[in-house]
N, C-alpha and C positions, 0 to 999 in steps of 0.2 A: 504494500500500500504506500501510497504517496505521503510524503513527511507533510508535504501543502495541505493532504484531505483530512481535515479534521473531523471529527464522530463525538458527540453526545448522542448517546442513547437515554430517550426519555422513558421506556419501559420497560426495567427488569424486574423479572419476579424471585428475589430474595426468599425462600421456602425454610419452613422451620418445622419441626416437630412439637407436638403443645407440648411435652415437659419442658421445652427452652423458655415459654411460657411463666412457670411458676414463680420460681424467685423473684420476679416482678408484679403479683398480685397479691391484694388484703387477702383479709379473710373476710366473708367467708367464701371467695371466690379461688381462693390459692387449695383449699381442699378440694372442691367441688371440680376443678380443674387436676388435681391428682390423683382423683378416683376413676374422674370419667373420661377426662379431656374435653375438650371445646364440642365437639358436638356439632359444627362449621358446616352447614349444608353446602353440599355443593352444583353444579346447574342440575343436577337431577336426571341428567342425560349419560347415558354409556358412550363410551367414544373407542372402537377396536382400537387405536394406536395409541391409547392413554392420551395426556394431556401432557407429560411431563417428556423431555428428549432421551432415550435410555444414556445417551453419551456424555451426559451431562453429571450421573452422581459421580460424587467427589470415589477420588479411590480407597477412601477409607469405611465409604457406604456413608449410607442415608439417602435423604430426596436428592434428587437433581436441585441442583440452584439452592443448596443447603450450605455448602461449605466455603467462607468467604476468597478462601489465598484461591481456590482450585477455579472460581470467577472469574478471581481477577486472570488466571494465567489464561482459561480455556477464554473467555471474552472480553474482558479490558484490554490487556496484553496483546493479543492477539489481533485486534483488531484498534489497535494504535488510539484507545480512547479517549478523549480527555476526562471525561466523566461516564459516569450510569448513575440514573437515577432510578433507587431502588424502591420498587410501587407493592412488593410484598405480596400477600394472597388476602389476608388478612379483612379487607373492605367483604367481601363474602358475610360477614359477620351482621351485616347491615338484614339478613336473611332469615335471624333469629329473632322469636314474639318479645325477650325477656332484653328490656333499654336497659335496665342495667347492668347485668351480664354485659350486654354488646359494649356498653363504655367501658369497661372494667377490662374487657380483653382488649381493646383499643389502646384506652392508656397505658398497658403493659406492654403491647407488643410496641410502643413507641420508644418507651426505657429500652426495650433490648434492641430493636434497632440502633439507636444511640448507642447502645455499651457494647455491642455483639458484630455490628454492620458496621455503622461510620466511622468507627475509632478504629478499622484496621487500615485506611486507607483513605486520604484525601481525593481519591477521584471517586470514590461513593459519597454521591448525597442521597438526602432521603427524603421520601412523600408519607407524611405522617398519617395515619388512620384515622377516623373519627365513624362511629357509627350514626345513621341516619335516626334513628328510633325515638333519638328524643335529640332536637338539635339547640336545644339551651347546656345538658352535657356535651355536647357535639363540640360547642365554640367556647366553655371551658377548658376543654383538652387543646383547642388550638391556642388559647391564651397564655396556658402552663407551658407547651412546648415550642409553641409556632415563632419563641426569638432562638432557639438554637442556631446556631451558625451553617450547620450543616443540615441542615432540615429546610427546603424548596419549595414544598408545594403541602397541598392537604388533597386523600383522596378517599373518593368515597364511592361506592355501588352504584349501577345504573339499574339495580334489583331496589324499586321503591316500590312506595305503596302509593305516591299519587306523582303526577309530574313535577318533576324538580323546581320549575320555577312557580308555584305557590308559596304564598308567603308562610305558611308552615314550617317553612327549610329557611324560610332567611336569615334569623340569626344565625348562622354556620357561614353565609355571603358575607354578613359584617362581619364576623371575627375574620375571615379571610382576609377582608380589604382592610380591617386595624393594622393585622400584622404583615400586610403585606405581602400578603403568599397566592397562590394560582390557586384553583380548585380544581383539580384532574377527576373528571365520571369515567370508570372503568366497568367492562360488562363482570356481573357480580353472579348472581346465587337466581338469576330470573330460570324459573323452573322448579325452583324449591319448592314453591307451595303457598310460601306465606308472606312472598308480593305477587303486585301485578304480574299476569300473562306478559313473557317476552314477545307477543306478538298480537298485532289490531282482533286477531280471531282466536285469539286464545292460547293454548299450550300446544307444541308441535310437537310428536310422536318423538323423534331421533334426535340423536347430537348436531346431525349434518344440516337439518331444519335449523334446530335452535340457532349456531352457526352461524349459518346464511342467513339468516334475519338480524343479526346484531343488530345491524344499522336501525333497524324501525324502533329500538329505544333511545336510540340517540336521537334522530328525526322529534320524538314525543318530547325530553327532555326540552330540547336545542330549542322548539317553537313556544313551548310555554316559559321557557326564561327570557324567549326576545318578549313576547306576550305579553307577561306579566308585569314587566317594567325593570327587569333585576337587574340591565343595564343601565339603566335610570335612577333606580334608587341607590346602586353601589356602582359609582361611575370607575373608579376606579379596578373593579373586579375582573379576572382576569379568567377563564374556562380553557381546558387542555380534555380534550374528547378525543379520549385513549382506546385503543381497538376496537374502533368501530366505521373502520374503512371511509372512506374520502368520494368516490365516486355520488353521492346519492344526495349532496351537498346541494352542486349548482340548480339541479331541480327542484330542490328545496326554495331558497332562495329566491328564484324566480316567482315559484306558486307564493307566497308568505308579501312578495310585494307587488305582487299582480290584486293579489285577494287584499292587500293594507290599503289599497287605493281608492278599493269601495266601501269597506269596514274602517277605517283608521276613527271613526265614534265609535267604536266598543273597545279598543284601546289609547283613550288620548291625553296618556303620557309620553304616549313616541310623538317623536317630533321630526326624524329621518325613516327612511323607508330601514324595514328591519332585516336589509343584507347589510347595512352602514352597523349598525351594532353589532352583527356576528360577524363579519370583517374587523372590527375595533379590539371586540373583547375575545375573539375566540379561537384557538387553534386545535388542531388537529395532526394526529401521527400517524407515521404512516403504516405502521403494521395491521391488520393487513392491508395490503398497498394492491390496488387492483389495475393491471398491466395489461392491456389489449395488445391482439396481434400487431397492429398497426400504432407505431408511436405519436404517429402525431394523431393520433384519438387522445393517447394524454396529454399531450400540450394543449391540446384545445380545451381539456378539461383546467387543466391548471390555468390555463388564461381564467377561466370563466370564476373563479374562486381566488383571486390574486396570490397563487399557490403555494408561491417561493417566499410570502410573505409571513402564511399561517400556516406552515407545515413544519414536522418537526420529525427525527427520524426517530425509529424504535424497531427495537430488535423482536419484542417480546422473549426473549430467552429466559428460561429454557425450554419453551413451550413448540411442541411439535410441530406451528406451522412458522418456527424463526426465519425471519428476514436477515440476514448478514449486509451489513453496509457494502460490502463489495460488489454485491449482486443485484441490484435492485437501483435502480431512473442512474442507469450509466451515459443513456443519452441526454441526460440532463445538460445545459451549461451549464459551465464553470459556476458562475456567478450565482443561479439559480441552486446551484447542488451545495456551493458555502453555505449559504445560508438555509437552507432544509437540514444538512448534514451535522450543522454545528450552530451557526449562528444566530437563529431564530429561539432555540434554546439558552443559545448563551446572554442572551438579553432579556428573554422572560425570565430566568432563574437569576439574573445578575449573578452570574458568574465572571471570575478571572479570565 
């Protein structure tokens, strides 16, 4: 790789086992957690190739994406990083009925983060958890930890219970914008049971279903926060909409300010058509990154979404369908690939 191509990766999944868990929780949650474990639903879908890369557990055993030196060598290192920001599993948690459980394992896996993750290595930052269940604990936990130095963003599940941008989730948007940090929706635990259907019809049979819908809870999310005003009322706030593919944007966009023209009296606190606020406040990564036969079908896409502006790369590692920086928008320019590759990152996270 080129000493020029610089790489932030905005989505690695940091994997832990719950006894790493422990030594960071009260009681009576630090028992409850050594009898049974977390209990962490997960999408509820089988998937034949697992979800985890088999090449990836450390050689000493455990998960893949468990063991920090074996990271850094198999993918910082290796792919000449300047950073990885580490997104955890952890936001899943958002998936469980009991709020306080879910803060309790939130603010724990935050402390081990911190003492287990960041502190082996200056090119791990971290995206701190917060569970959705109750978001007045939500935006306590980002108060406590959201001035650490090494700590970037706050992330949280696109497994809710109503769309994101109701003001029921807002205080979690202010403690964001207090502390100055991004809010990354990651697809979470939709399928469990106990949020919303990952999909407009309901729960889809297969892994490969659920999958290929990601996008339709991002779409949900994305319109009720331009909608609801959360651009408006936290101008400052910043959204990173983490594996849930890019293509299904500009048509978005389009429809949301074709239909603002004739509704803009059922929301009027916009005062821009609402592709100007998801352009202002929003970006998007690229894993999975969807690549047509014909290249310039992407550049035409990326015109249409000013793409080299809000795009940010992600590897998703360790997760079966990783993206390697080497492999993926090689036709890009130069200038457009700097800043996808590293640079659009490096100024939302105010990095070095």
């Amino acid at each position: 790789m080129s000493e020029s191509f610089r790489v932030i990766d905005v989505d690695v999944h940091n994997e832990q086992n719950d006894s790493a868990f422990v030594p960071y929780l009260p009681e009576p949650w630090k028992s409850r957690v050594a009898a049974s474990g977390i209990g962490m639903a997960g999408s509820g879908y089988y998937s034949p190739v697992g979800v985890l890369r088999r090449d990836s557990v450390p050689p000493g055993g455990g998960k893949a994406g468990s063991d920090p030196e074996f990271m850094l060598k198999q993918l910082v290192e290796a792919y000449n990083m300047d950073y990885a920001i580490l997104t955890g599993v952890i936001y899943n948690i958002s998936a469980t009925h009991d709020a306080d459980f879910a803060a309790a394992i939130c603010s724990a896996y935050n402390d081990y983060l911190i003492a287990e993750w960041l502190s082996k290595s200056s090119k791990f930052k971290g995206a701190m958890a917060v569970a959705t269940q109750d978001p007045y604990l939500a935006a306590r936990e980002i108060d406590r930890i959201g001035g650490h130095p090494d700590i970037v963003e706050v992330i949280i599940s696109s497994a809710a219970r109503m769309p994101l941008g109701q003001r029921y989730y807002h205080p979690i948007y202010e403690a964001c914008e207090r502390n100055g940090l991004p809010l990354a929706i990651h697809p979470g635990a939709e399928g469990a049971g106990s949020s919303t259907p990952p999909t407009a019809a309901g729960y889809p049979s297969r892994y490969i279903e659920w999958h290929t819908c990601l996008s339709q809870m991002f779409m949900t999310h994305l319109v009720s926060m331009v909608c609801e005003g959360v651009f408006v009322k936290y101008p400052n706030l910043k959204v990173v909409l983490t594996e849930g593919g890019i293509a299904w944007l500009p048509g978005l966009m389009w429809r949301l300010d074709k239909n603002y023209k004739a509704l803009r009296s059922t929301v009027p606190w916009l005062t821009r058509l609402p592709s100007e606020y998801i352009r202002e406040h929003c970006y998007l990564s690229t894993q999975p990154i969807e690549e047509p036969d014909d290249p310039q079908h992407l550049v035409d896409l990326f015109n249409m979404i000013d793409a080299e502006n809000i795009l940010m790369f992600s590897s998703d590692y360790p997760h079966w369908d990783f993206d390697a920086p080497t492999q993926i928008l090689r036709k890009l320019k130069p200038e457009a690939k700097r800043k996808i590759f590293a640079e659009n990152a490096r100024a939302l996270y105010k990095l070095p």
